[in-house]
MARPAZA-892648 format. One record per residue (C-alpha): residue in one letter; chain; residue number from 0; x negated, y negated, z negated. Coordinates in Angstrom, 1 decimal. Layout:
residues N
NODE,rest,kette,nr,east,north,up
NODE,A,A,NUM,X,Y,Z
...
This chain:
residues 461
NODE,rest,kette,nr,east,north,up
NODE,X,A,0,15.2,47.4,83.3
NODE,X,A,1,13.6,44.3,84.8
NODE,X,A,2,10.5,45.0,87.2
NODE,X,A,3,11.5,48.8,87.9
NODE,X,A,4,12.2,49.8,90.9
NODE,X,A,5,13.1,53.6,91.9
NODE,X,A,6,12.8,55.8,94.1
NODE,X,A,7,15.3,59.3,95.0
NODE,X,A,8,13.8,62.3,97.1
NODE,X,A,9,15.7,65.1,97.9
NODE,X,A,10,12.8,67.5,97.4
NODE,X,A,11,9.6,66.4,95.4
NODE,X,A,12,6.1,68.4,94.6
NODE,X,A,13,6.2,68.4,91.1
NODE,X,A,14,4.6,69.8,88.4
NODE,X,A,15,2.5,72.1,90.9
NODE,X,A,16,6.4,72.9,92.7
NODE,X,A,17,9.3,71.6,94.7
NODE,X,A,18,12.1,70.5,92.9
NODE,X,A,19,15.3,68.8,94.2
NODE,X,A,20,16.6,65.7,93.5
NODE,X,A,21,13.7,64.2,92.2
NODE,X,A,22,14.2,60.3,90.9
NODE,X,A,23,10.8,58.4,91.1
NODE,X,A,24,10.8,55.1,88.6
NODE,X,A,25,8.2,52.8,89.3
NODE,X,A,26,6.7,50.0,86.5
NODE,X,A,27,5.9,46.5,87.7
NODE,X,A,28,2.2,47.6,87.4
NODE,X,A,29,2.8,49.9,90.5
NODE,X,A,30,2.5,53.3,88.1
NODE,X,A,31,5.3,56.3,87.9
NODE,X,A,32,7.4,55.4,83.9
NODE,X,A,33,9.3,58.3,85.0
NODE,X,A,34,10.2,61.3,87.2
NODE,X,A,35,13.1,63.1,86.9
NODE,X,A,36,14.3,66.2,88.8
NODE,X,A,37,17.7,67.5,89.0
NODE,X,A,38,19.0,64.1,89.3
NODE,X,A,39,21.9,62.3,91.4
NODE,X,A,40,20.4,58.8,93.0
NODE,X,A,41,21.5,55.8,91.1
NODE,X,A,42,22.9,53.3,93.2
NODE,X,A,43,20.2,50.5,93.0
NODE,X,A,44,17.7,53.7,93.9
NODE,X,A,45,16.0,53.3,97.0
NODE,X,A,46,16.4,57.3,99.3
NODE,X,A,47,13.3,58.4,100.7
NODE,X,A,48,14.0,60.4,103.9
NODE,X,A,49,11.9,63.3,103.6
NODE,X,A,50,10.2,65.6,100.8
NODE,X,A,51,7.5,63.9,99.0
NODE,X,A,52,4.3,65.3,97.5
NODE,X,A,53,0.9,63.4,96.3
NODE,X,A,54,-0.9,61.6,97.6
NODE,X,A,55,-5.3,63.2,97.8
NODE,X,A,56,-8.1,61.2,96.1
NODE,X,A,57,-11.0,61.7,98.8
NODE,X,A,58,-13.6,62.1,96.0
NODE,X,A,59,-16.8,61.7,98.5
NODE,X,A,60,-17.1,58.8,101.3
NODE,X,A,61,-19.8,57.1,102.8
NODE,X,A,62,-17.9,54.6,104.7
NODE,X,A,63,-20.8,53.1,106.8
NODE,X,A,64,-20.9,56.3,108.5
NODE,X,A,65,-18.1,55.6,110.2
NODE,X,A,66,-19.4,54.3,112.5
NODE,X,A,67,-22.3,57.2,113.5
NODE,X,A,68,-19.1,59.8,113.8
NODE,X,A,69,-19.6,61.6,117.5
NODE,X,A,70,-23.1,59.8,117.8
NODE,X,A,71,-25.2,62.8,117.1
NODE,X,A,72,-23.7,65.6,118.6
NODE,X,A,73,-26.4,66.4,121.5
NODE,X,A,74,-29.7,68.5,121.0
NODE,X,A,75,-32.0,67.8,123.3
NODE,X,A,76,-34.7,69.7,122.0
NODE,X,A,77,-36.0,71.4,119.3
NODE,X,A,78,-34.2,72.4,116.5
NODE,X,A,79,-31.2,70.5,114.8
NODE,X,A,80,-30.3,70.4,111.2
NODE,X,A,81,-29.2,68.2,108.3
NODE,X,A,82,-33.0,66.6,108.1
NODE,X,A,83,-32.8,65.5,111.4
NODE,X,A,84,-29.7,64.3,111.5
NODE,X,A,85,-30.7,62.5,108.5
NODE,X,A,86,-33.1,61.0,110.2
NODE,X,A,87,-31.3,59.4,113.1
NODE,X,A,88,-28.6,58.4,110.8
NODE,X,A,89,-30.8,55.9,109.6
NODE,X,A,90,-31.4,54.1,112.5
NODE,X,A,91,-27.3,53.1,111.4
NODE,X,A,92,-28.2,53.0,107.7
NODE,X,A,93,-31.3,50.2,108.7
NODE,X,A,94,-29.3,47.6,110.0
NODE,X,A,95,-25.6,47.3,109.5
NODE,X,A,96,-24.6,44.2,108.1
NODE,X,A,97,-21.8,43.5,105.3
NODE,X,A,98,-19.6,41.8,107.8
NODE,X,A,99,-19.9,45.4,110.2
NODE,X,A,100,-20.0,47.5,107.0
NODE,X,A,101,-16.4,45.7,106.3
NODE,X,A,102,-15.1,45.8,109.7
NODE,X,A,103,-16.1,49.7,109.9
NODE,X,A,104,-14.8,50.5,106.1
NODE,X,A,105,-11.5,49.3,107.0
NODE,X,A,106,-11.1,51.3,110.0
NODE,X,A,107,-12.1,54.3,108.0
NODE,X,A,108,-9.7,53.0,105.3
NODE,X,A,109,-7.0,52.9,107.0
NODE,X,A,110,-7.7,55.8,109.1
NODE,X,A,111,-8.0,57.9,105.3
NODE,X,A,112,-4.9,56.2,104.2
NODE,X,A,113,-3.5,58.0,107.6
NODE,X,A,114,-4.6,61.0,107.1
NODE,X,A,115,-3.1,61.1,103.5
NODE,X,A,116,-5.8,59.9,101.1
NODE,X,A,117,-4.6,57.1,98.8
NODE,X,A,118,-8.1,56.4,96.9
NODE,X,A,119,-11.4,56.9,98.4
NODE,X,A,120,-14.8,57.2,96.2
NODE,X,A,121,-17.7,55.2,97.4
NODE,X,A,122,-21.1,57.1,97.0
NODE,X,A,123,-22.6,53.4,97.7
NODE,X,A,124,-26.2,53.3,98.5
NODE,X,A,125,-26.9,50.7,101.1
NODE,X,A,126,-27.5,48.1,98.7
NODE,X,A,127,-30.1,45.8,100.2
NODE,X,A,128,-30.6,43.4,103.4
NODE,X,A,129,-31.8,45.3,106.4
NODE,X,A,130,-35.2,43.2,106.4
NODE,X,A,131,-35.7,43.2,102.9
NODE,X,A,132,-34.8,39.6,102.0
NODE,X,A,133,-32.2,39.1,98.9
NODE,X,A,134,-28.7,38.9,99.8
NODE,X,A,135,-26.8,35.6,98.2
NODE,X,A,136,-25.6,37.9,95.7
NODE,X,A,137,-26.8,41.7,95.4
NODE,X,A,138,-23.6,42.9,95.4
NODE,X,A,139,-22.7,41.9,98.9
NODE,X,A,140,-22.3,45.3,100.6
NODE,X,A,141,-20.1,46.3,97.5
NODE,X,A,142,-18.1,43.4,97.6
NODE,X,A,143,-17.7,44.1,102.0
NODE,X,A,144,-16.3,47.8,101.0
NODE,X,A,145,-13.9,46.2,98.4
NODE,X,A,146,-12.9,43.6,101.2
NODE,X,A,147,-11.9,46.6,103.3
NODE,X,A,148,-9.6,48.3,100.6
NODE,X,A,149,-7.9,44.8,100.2
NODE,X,A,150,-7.8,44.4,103.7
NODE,X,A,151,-5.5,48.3,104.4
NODE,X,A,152,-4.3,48.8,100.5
NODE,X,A,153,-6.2,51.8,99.9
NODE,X,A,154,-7.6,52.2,96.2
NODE,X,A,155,-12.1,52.0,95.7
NODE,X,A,156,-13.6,53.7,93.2
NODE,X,A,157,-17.0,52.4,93.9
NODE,X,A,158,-19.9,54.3,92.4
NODE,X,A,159,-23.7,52.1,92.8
NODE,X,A,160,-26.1,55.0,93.7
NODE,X,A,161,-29.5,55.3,92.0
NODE,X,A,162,-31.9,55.8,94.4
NODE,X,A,163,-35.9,55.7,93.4
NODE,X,A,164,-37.4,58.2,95.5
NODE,X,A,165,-37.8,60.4,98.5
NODE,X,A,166,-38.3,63.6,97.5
NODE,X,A,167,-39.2,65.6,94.1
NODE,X,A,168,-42.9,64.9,94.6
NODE,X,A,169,-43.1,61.6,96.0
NODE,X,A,170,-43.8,58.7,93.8
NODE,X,A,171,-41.1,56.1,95.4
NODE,X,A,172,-38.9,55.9,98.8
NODE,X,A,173,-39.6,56.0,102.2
NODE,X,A,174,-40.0,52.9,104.4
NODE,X,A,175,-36.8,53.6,106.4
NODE,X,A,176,-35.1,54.0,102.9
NODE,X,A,177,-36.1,50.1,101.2
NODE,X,A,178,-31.9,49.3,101.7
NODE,X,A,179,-31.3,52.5,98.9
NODE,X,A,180,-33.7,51.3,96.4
NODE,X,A,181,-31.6,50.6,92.9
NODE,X,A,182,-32.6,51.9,89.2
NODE,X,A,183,-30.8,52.9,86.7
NODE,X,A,184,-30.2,49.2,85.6
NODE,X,A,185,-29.4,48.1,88.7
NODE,X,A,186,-26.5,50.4,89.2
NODE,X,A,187,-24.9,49.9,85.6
NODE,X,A,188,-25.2,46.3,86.3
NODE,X,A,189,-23.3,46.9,89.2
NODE,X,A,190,-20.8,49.2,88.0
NODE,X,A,191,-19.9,46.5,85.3
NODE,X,A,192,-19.8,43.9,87.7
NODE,X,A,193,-17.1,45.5,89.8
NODE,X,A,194,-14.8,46.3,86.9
NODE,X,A,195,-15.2,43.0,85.5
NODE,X,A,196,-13.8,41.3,88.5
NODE,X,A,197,-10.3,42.7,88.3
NODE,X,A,198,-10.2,43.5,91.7
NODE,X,A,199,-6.4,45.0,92.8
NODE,X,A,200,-6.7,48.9,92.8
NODE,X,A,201,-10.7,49.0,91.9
NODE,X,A,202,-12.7,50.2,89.7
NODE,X,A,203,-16.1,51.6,89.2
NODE,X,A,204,-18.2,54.7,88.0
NODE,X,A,205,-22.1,55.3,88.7
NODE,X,A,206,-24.1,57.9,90.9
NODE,X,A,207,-27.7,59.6,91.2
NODE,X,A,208,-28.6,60.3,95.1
NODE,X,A,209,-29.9,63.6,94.2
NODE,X,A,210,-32.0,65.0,91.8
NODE,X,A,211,-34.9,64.8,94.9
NODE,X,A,212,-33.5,61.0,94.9
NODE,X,A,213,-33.6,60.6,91.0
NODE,X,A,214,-36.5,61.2,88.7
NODE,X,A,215,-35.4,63.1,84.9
NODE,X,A,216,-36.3,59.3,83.8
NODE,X,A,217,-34.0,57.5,85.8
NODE,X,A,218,-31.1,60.4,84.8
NODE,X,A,219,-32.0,59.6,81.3
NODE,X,A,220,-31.8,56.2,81.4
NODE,X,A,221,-28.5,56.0,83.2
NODE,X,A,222,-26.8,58.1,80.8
NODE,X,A,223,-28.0,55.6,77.6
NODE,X,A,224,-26.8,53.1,79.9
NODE,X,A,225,-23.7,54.7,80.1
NODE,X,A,226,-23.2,55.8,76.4
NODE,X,A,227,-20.0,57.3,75.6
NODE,X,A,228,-18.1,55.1,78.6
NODE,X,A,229,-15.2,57.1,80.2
NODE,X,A,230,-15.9,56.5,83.7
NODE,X,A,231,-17.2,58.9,86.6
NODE,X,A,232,-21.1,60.0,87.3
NODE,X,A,233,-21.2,61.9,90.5
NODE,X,A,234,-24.8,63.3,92.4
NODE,X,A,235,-25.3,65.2,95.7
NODE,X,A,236,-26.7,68.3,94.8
NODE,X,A,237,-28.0,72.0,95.9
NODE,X,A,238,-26.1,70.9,99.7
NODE,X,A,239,-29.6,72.3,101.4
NODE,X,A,240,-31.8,75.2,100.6
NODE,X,A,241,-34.5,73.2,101.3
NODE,X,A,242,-33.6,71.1,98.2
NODE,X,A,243,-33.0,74.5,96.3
NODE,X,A,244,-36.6,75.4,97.1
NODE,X,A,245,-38.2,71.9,96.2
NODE,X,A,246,-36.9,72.0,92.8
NODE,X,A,247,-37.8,75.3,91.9
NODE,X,A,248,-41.1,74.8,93.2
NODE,X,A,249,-41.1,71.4,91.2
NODE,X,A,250,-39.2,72.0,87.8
NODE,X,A,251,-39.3,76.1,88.1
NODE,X,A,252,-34.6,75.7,88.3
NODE,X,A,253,-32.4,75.5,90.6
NODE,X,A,254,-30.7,71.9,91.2
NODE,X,A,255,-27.5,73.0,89.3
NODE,X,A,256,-29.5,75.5,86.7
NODE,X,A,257,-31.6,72.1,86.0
NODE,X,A,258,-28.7,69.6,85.4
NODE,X,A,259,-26.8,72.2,82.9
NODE,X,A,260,-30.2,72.6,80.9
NODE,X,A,261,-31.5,69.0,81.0
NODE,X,A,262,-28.6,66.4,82.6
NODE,X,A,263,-25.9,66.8,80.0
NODE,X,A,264,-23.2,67.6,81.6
NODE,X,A,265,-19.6,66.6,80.5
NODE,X,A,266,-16.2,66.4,82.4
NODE,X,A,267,-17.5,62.8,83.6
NODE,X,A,268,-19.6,64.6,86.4
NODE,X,A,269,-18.9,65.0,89.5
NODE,X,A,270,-21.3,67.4,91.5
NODE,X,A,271,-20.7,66.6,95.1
NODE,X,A,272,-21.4,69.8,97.5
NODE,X,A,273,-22.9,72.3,95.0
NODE,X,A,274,-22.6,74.3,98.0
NODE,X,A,275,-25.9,76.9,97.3
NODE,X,A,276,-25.0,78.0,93.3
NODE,X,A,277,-26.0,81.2,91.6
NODE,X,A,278,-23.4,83.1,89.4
NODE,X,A,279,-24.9,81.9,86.4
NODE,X,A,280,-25.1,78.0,87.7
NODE,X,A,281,-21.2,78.1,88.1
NODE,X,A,282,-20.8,79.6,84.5
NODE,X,A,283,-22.5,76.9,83.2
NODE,X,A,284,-21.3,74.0,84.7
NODE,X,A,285,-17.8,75.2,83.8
NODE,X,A,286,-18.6,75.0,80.2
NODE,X,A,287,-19.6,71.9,80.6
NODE,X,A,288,-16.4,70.8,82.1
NODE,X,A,289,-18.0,69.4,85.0
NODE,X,A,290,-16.4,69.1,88.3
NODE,X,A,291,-17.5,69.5,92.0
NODE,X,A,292,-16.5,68.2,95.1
NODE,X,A,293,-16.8,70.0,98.2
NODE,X,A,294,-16.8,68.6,102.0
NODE,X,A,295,-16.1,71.1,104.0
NODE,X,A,296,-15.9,69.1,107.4
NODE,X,A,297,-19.2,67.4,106.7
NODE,X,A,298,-20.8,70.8,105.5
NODE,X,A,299,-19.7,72.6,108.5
NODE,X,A,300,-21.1,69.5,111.1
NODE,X,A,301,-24.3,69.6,108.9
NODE,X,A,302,-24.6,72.9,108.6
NODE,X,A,303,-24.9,73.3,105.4
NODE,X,A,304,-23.4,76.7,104.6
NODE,X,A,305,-20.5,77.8,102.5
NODE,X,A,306,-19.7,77.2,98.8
NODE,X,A,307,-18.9,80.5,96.8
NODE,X,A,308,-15.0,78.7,96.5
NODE,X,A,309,-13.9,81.8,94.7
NODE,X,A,310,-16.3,82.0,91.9
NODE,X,A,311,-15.5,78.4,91.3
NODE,X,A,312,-11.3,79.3,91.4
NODE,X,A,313,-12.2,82.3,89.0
NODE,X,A,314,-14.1,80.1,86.5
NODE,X,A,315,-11.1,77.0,86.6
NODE,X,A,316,-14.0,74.4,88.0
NODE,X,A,317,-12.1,71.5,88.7
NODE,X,A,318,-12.4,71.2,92.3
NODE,X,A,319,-11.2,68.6,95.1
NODE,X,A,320,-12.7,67.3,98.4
NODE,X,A,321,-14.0,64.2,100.3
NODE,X,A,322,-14.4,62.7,104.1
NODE,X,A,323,-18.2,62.2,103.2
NODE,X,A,324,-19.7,61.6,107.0
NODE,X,A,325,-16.5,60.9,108.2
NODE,X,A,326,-16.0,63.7,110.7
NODE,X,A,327,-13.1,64.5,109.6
NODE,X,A,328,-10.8,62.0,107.8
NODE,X,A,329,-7.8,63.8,106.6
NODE,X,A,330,-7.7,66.3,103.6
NODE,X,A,331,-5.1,68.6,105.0
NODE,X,A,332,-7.9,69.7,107.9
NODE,X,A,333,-10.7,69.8,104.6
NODE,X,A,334,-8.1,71.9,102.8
NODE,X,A,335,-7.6,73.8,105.5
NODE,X,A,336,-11.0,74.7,106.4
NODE,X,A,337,-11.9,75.4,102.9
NODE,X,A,338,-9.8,78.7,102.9
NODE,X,A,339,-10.6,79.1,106.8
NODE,X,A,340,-14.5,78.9,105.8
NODE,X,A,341,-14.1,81.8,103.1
NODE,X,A,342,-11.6,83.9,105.7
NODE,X,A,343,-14.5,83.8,108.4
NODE,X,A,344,-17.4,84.4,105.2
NODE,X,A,345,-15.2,87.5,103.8
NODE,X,A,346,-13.0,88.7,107.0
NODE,X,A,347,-9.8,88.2,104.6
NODE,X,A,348,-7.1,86.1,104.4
NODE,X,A,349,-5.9,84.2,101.9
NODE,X,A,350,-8.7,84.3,99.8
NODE,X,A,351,-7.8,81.3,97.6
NODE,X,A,352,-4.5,82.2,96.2
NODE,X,A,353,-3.9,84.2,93.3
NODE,X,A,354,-1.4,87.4,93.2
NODE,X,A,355,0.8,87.2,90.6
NODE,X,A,356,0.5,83.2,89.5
NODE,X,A,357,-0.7,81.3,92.7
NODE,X,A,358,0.3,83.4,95.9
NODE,X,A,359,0.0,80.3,98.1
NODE,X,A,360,-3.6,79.3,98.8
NODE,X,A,361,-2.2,75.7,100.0
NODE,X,A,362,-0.7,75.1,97.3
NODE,X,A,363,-3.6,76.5,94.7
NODE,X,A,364,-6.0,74.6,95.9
NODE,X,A,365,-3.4,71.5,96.6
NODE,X,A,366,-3.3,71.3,93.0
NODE,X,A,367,-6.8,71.7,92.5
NODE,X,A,368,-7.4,68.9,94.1
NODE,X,A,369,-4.8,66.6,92.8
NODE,X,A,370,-6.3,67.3,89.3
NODE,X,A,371,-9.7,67.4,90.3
NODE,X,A,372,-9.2,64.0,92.2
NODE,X,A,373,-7.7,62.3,89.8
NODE,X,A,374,-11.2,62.9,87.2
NODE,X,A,375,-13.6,62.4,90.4
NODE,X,A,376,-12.0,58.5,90.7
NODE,X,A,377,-11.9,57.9,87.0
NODE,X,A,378,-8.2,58.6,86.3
NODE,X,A,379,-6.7,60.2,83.3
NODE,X,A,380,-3.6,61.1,86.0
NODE,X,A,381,-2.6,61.3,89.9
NODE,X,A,382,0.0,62.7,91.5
NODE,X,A,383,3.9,62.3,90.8
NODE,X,A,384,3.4,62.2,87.0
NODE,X,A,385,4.4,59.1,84.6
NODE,X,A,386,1.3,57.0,84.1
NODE,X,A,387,-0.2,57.5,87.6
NODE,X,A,388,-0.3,55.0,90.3
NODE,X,A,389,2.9,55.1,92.0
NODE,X,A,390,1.3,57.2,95.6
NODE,X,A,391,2.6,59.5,97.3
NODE,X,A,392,3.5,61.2,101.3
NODE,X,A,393,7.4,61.2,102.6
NODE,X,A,394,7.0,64.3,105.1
NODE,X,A,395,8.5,64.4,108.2
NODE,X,A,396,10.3,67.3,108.6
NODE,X,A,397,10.3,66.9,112.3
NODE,X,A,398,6.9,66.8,112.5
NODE,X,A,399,5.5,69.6,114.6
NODE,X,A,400,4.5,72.4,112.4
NODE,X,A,401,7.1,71.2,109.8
NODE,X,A,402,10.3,71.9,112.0
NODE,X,A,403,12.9,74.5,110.6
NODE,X,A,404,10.3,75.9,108.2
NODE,X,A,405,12.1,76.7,104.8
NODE,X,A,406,11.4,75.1,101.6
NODE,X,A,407,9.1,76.9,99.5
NODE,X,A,408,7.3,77.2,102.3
NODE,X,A,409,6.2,73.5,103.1
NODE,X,A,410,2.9,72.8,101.6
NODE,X,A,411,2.1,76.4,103.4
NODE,X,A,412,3.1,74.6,106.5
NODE,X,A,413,1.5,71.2,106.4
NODE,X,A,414,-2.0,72.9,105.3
NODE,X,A,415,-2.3,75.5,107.6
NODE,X,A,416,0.6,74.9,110.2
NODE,X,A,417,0.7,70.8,110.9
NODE,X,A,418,-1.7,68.8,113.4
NODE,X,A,419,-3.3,67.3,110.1
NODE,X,A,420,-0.8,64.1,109.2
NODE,X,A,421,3.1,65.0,108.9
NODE,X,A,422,4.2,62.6,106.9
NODE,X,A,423,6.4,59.7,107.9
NODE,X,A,424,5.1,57.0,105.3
NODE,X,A,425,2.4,56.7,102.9
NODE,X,A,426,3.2,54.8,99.9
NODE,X,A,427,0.8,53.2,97.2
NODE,X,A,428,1.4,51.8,94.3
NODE,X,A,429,5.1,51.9,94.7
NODE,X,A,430,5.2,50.6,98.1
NODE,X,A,431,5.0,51.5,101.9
NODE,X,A,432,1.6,51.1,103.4
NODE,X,A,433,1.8,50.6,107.3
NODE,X,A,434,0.5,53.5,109.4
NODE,X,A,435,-1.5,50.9,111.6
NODE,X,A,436,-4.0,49.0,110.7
NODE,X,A,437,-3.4,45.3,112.0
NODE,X,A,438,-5.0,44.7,115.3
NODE,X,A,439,-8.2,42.3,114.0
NODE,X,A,440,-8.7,45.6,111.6
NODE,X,A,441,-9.4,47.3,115.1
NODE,X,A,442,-11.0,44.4,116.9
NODE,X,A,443,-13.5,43.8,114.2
NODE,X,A,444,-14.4,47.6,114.4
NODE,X,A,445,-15.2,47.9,118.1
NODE,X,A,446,-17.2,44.5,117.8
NODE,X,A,447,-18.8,46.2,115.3
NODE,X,A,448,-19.5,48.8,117.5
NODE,X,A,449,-20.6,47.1,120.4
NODE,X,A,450,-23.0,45.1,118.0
NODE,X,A,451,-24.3,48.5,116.1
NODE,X,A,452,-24.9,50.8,119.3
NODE,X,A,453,-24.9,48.8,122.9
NODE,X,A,454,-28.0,49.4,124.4
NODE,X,A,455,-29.1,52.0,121.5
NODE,X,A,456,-30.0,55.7,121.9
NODE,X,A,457,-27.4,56.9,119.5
NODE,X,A,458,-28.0,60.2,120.1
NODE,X,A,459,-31.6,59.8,119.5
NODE,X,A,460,-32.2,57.4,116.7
């Protein structure tokens, strides 16, 4: 048919296993009309050299901080935790523009689309100018992070933040938080904005900071704004204890115990983190059909503590990960370190997989987050399925960790035996992305840098 175009792999992750001879059509719109296994390569079919599995949604980014990665790695005195670190990351957050926030989101971009992610989600809060006056159009950081997926190919989900306050108590933000400030209104304006613009590969959900960041008014609101859409609500939530404490010393619940009783919960939500959750928290958001995304590279730099990964396995949470400071910018090292965190928390191995059903823990929560991705970024499919943008890896079999390993034992291999990106091409939408950025990508990041940090403290604030 006119405007396919396909695709033959000699070994394909499908339908949560390889099979061989797998025959990828792609549609003119860039999606998978059809995948077929067991099947001889047509002559007009295109062979991909290696074995070829999806592609990772990284459900959690801020991209701007990019550019703080390595910057706040020194203690010089006193204590060091997620508050203060906070704190200096601000001194970033306070004055990047939208022509650095481009040039820094499409480094990231391309270095996520390197390390295997296909679609990054945008938990946007820097909204305003870095002095206070408007922008030309109030959208102008967004439209800088959309710039950068059009500049490397990646796919946005963008997701306007609502962002009212500084802590449960406090009646508005702080002064070194005036570039967060956006209402319920302003976000859903902004959501609808984005999706009406067509934009190649973007779309758009909404977000609450926090519940410490979000009063119950400015929940409520959002969600009449948001009515019965089918699009993606995600929050940062219970990633501290000190949050933990604050709303029980607030509301008398936990963060999670609060938004099952009051924040009506549905498979739309995304809880980012939900690392500190209570037994009966995780029963309840998973009859709710709510999902949570966990960062394990970011919670480890932070210091955030583990999430209780098995509990959410046992109860089928739909699960998947994100970059979120940027530390790490690959999903087989986040995959990785989810199991490894658990291993050093229990002193067992492979405490993700399941005897009898699931004995690989790569490949249990490799599908997890395949599905989970795919309702994080607003999609009713990822992965090499028909109706789902056309991404995917081609592994290199050569790559070190991959050589000579058998099979069935490849995903194993790449999670917990590769140097974190053994593939040989990325594709999206049905084609070949480069592996390189093009030079001005790199040029207009370390101007950016230069601009952001020369003569700063960066390790300071």
């Amino acid at each position: 048919m006119p405007g396919l175009k396909k695709l033959h792999a000699p070994l394909a992750w499908v339908n949560g296993g390889w099979q061989r001879d797998v025959l990828l059509t792609v549609d003119a719109t860039g999606h998978w009309s059809e995948i077929s296994v067991n099947t001889a390569a047509p002559p007009e079919a295109e062979s991909l050299a290696g074995p070829v599995i999806p592609s990772l949604v990284n459900a959690h980014s801020h991209a701007f901080q990019r550019a703080f990665v390595g910057l706040a790695e020194r203690r010089e005195a006193g204590e060091d935790d997620f508050w203060s670190w906070r704190d200096r990351m601000y001194a970033l957050a306070l004055r990047i523009s939208p022509h650095q926030l481009r040039a820094v989101a499409s480094q990231l971009y391309a270095e996520l689309l390197r390390g295997g992610y296909t679609q990054v989600c945008e938990f946007h809060y820097l909204h305003h100018p870095a002095q206070g006056q408007d922008f030309d159009d109030e959208l102008d950081m967004a439209w800088a992070l959309a710039a950068a997926a059009e500049d490397t190919g990646i796919g946005l989900t963008l997701l306007p933040v609502v962002y009212t306050r500084s802590g449960f108590d406090a009646a508005g933000l702080r002064p070194d938080q005036h570039r967060f400030a956006a209402d319920a209104d302003w976000a859903w304006r902004a959501c609808q904005r984005v999706n009406a613009a067509g934009l190649p590969r973007v779309n758009a959900g909404v977000a609450l900071h926090s519940l410490r960041g979000a009063s119950p008014a400015d929940i409520s609101r959002l969600l009449s704004l948001v009515g019965g859409a089918d699009l993606p609500i995600h929050i940062h939530v219970a990633e501290q204890t000190a949050e933990v404490v604050d709303c029980v010393t607030t509301t008398g619940l936990r963060p999670l115990q609060w938004l099952a009783e009051h924040g009506r919960l549905d498979p739309r939500w995304q809880l980012v983190h939900a690392t500190h959750a209570e037994g009966s928290e995780i029963e309840a958001v998973a009859a709710s059909g709510a999902g949570i995304v966990i960062c394990p590279g970011t919670e480890a730099n932070l210091g955030d503590g583990f999430a209780d990964l098995p509990r959410w396995l046992h109860h089928n949470v739909a699960l998947t990960v994100g970059s979120d400071s940027q530390v790490t910018r690959g999903w087989v090292e986040e995959l990785r370190w989810l199991e490894y965190g658990q291993r050093l928390l229990y002193r067992q191995r492979n405490i993700a997989a399941l005897p009898g059903s699931q004995p690989s823990s790569a490949a249990r929560l490799f599908e997890a987050a395949v599905q989970g991705g795919a309702r994080a970024a607003g999609f009713t499919a990822w992965g090499l399925t028909p109706g789902a943008r056309a991404d995917a890896l081609v592994l290199n079999r050569e790559a070190d960790g991959l050589c000579g390993v058998p099979d069935e034992h490849l995903l194993d291999a790449v999670v917990f035996g590769s140097n974190g990106s053994p593939w040989q091409s990325v594709w999206v939408a049905g084609r070949a992305r480069p592996w390189r950025a093009p030079q001005r990508v790199g040029d207009a990041f370390q101007q950016a840098m230069r601009d952001l940090w020369l003569g700063a403290e960066a390790s300071s604030g």
